[in-house]
C-alpha positions in Angstrom: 18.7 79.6 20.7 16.4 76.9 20.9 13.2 79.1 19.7 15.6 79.9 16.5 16.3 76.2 15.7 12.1 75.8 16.2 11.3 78.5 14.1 14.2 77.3 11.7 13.0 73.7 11.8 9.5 74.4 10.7 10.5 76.8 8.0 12.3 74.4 6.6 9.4 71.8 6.5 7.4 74.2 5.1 10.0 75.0 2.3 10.1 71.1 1.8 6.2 70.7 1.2 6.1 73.9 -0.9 9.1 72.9 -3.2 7.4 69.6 -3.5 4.2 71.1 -4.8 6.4 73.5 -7.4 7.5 72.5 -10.6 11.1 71.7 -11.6 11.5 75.5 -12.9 11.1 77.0 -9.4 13.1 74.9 -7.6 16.3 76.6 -8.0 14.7 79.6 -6.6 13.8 78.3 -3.6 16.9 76.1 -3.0 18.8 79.4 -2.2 16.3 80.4 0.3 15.8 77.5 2.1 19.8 76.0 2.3 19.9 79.4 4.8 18.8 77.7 7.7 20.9 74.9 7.8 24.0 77.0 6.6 23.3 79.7 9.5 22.8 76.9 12.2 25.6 75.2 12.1 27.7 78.2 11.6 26.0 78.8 15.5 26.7 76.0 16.6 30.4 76.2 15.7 30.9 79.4 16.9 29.7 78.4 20.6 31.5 75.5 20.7 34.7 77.2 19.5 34.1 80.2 21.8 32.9 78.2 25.2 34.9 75.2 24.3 32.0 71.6 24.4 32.9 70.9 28.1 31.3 73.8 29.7 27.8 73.4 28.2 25.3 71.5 30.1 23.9 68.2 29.2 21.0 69.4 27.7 22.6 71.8 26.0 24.8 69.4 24.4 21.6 67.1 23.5 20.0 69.9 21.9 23.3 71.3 19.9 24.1 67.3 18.6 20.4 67.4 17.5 21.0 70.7 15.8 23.6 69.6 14.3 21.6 66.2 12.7 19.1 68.3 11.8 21.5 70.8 9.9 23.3 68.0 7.9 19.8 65.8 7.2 18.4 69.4 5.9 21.2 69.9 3.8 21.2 65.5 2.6 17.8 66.6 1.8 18.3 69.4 -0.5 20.9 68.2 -2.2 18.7 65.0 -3.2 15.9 67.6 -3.9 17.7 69.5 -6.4 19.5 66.7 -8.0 16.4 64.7 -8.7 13.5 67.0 -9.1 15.6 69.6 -11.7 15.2 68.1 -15.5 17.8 66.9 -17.4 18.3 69.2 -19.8 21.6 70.6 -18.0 23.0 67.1 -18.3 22.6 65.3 -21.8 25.7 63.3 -21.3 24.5 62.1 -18.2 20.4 61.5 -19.7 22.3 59.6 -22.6 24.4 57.5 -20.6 21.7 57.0 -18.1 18.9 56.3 -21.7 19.6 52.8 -22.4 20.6 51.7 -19.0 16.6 52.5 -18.5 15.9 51.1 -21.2 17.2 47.7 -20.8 15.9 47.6 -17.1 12.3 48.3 -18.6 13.2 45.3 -21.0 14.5 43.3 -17.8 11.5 44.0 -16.3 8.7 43.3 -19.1 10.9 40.1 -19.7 10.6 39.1 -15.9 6.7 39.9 -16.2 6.5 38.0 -19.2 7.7 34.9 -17.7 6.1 35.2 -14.6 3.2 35.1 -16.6 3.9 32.2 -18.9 4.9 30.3 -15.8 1.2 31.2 -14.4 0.0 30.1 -17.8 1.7 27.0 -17.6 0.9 26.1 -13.7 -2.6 26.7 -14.5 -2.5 24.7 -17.4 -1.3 21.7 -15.6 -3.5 22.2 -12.4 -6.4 21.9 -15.5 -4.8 18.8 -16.6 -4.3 17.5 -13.1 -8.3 18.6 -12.2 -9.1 16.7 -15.5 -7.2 13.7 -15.0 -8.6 13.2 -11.8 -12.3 13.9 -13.1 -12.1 11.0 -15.5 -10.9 8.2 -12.8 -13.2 9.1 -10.5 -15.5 9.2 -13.3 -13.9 5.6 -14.3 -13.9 4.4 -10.1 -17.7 5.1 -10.1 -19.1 3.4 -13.9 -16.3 0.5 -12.2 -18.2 0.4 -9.2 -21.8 0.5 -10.8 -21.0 -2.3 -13.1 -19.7 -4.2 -10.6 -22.7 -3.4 -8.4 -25.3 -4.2 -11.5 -23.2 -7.9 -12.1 -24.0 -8.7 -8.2 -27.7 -7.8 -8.4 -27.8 -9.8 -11.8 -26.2 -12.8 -10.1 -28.3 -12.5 -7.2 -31.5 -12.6 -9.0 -29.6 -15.3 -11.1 -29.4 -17.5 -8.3 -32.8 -16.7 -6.3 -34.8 -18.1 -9.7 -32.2 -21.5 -9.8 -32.7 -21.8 -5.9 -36.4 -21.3 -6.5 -36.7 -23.2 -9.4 -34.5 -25.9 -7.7 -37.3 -26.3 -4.4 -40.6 -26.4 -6.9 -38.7 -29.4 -8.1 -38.2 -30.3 -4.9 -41.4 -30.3 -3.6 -43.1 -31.6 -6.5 -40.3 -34.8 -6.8 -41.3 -35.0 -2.8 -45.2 -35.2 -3.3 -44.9 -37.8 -5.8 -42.9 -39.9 -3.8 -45.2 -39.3 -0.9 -48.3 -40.4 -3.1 -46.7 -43.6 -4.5 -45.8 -44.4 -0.7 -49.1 -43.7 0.4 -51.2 -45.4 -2.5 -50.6 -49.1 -0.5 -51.2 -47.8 2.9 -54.6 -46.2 1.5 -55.7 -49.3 -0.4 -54.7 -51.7 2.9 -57.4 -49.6 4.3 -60.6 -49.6 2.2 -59.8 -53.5 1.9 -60.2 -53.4 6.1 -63.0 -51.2 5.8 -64.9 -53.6 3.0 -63.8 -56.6 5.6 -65.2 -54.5 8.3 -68.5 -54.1 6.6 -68.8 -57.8 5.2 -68.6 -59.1 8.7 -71.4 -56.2 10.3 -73.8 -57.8 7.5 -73.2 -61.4 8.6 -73.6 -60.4 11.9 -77.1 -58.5 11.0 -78.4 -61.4 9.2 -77.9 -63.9 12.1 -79.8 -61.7 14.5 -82.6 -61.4 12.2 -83.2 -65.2 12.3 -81.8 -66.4 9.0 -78.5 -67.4 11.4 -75.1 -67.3 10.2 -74.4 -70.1 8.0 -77.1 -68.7 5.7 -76.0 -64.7 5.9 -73.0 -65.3 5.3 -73.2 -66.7 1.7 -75.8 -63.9 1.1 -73.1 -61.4 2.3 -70.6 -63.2 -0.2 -73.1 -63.7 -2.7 -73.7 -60.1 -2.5 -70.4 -58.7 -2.4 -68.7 -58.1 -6.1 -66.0 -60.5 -7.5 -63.7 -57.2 -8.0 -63.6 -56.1 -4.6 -62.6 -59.5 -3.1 -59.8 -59.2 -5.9 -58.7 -56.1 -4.7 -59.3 -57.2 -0.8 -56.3 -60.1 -1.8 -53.8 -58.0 -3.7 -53.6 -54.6 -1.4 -52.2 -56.6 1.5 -49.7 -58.0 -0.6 -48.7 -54.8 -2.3 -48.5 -52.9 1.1 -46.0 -55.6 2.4 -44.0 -55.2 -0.8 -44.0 -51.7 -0.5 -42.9 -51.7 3.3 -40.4 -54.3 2.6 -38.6 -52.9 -0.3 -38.6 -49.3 2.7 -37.0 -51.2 4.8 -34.4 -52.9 2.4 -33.5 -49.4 1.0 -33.2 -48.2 4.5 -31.1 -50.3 5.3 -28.9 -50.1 2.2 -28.5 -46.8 3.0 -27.4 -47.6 6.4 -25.4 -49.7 5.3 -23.4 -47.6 3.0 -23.1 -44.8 5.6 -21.7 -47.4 8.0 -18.8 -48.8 5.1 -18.0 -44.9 4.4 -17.4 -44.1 7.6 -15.6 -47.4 8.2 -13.2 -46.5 5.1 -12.9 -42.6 6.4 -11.8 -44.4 9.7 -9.3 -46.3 8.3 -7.7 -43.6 5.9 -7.3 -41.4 8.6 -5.5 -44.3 10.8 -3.6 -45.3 7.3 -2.7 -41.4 7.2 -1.9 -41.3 11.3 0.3 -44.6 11.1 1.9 -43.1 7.8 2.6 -39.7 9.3 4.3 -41.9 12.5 6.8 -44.4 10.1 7.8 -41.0 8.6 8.7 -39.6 11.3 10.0 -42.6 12.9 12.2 -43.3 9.3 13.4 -39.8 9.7 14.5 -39.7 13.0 16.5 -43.3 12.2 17.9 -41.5 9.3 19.2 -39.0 11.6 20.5 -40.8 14.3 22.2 -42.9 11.2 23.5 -39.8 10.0 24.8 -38.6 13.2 26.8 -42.4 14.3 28.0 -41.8 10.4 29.5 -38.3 11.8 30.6 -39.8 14.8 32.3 -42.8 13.5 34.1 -40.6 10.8 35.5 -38.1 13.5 36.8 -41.2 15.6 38.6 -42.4 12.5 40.2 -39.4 11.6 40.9 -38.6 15.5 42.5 -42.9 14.9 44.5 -41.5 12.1 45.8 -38.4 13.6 46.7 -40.1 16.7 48.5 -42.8 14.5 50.2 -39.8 12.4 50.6 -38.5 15.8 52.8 -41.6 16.8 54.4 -42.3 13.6 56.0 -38.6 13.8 57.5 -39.1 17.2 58.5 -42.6 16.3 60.0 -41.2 13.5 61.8 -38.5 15.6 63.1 -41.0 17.7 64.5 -43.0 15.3 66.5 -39.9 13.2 67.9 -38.8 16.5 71.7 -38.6 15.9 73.7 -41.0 17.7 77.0 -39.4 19.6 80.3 -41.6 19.3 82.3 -41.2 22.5 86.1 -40.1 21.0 
């Protein structure tokens, strides 16, 4: 039995790829042949059920005649489908006209479905462009931003190197003026010393050479130019001027240094002794505020003590008075 359901099994396969290779014309021909199988084993199995009755087979045996049996009816589910899809439909126009425009409008369902799947691609694209574009041009706008922001700090760097540099050459050459005119009395005190210096070395030769002193030192004078001795008298003069109006200025300056920092002293003590009477006339305000407080809540505790009284006076008096009968 189980070498007839093989052998019938793998006819049946074969049937199944065969009629799949035929055309629609030959599969009624083969239907009939290969529906036997199926037909003739379940017509066994029946028959040795109903003749040994299912409780006296063997568990294998009843394993192999249930799988006979799903193999019988999926054989016949299978050519059933086979002939019902596979044969044209020419033997049923009512059922190829009814079934004509249901086709038709699922093809339509469909291209319309495609359609706007590909619209809505369209359109996604389209904004992802936009989106790609839009953020092109602000970075585009971030980065000229940044350069022209970069360019205005180099341009007002180099800006203020020149002033700076400009500003010392001025500097310097406002610093070596006033450095010469300070210097010019100082450098003429000394060539007048040095002329002195050498008037008196000549006197001093002409004495050791025997004409003695009284008479070298006219000849010294005589010989010395009336400019020089000029100059000899004013340079001293000049140089004291000079030193003296220094030592004025500096001490202007000191001076003024000395009252502005006397007057920053005495804001800031102005400020600390205004910053204190605030505080102090704030915290009297306060503590004026609060006796205020105070005082009103011991009046009104006066008044309700005196409402207090008045009420049990007045409940004392408007008690009823009992005659004895």
């Amino acid at each position: 039995m189980a070498a007839f359901v093989q052998s019938g099994f793998w006819g049946c396969m074969r049937r199944i790829s065969s009629c799949m290779q035929q055309p629609a014309a030959k599969l009624k021909i083969t239907v009939s042949a290969f529906t036997l199988a199926p037909i003739i084993a379940l017509s066994t199995i029946i028959f040795e059920v109903v003749g040994r009755g299912w409780f006296s087979f063997s568990n294998f045996t009843k394993l192999l005649l249930f799988s006979c049996f799903l193999w019988a009816a999926a054989d016949i589910g299978l050519v059933l489908n086979l002939y019902f899809l596979h044969l044209p439909l020419s033997p049923y126009p009512a059922a190829a006209a009814a079934l004509s425009p249901l086709l038709q409008q699922q093809q339509e369902r469909q291209q319309q479905q495609q359609q706007g799947l590909q619209q809505g691609l369209q359109q996604e694209q389209e904004l992802q462009q936009h989106q790609q574009q839009g953020l092109q041009q602000q970075l585009q706008q971030q980065l000229q931003q940044q350069l022209l922001r970069e360019k205005q700090l180099l341009a007002a760097c180099c800006f203020l190197f020149a002033l700076s540099g400009i500003c010392v050459f001025i500097l310097l050459l406002l610093w070596g003026k006033a450095a010469a005119a300070v210097a010019l009395p100082f450098r003429s005190s000394s060539s007048s010393n040095n002329n002195s210096s050498a008037a008196a070395a000549g006197g001093g030769a002409g004495a050791a050479t025997g004409v003695g002193t009284a008479a070298g030192a006219p000849a010294a004078a005589g010989a010395a130019p009336p400019g020089a001795a000029a100059a000899a008298a004013v340079t001293p003069a000049a140089a004291a001027a000079a030193a003296n109006l220094l030592h004025s200025s500096i001490i202007e300056i000191q001076a003024r240094n000395a009252r502005e920092r006397r007057l920053r002293i005495m804001e800031e003590e102005n400020r600390k002794r205004k910053f204190v009477q605030d505080n102090l006339h704030s915290q009297q305000q306060q503590q004026q505020q609060q006796q205020q407080q105070q005082q009103q809540q011991q009046q009104q505790q006066q008044q309700q003590q005196q409402q207090q009284q008045q009420q049990q006076s007045g409940v004392c008096m408007e008690a009823p008075v009992v005659c004895p009968l």
